[in-house]
N, C-alpha and C positions, 0 to 999 in steps of 0.2 A: 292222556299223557301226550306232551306236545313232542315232536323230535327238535332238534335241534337243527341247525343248518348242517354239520359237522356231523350227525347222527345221519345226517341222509345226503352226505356226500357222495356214496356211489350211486345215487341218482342222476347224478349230472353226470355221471359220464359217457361216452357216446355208445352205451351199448344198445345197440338191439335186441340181442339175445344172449340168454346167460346156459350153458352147457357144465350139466354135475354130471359127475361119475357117482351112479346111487348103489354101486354094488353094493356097499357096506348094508348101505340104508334095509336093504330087500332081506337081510340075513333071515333066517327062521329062531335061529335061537341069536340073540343080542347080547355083546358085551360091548363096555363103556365103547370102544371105537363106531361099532354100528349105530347104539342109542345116539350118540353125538352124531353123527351122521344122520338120523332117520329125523332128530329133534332139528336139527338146522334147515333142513332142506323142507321141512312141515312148516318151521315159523315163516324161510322164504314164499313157499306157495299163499299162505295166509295175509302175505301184506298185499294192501290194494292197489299201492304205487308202483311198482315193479317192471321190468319187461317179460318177456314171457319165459319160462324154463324149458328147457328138455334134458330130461334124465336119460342117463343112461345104464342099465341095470343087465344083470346075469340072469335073472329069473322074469319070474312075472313079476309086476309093479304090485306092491302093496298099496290097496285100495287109500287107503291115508293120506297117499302122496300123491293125489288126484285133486284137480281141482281148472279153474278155466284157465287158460294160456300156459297150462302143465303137458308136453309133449312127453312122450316116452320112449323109445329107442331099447330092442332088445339086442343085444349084443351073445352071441351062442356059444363065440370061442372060450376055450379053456382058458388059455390065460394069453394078454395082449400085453403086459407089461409086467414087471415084479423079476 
């Protein structure tokens, strides 16, 4: 499958680095928010074009969401925002 130009416009923008908040992602037990969260940030690790991630998570990183130019960042506080 080819992308389009348009499909891979946030290529061209001048990021160096893309920073997610993976709390969700890291959940043990998943509802629709975490799975959405765990499925997005797995399809981003998996493209080859990309710049590098780092996640930021509550817990330990779920092996899954491992990959090259994948940083991880644990964060311990209770709660930083909400």
């Amino acid at each position: 499958m080819s992308l389009t130009p348009r499909d891979r416009c946030w290529l061209t923008m001048p990021a160096d680095w893309i920073a997610i908040d993976a709390s969700r992602a890291g959940a043990t037990a998943r509802t629709g928010t975490e799975w959405y969260s765990f499925e997005l940030i797995r399809a981003l690790i998996g493209l080859d074009d990309r710049p590098p991630l780092t996640l930021y998570h509550r817990l330990t990183p779920d092996a899954a969401l491992d990959g090259s130019h994948v940083h991880h960042r644990l964060i311990r506080q209770r709660r930083l925002w909400t």
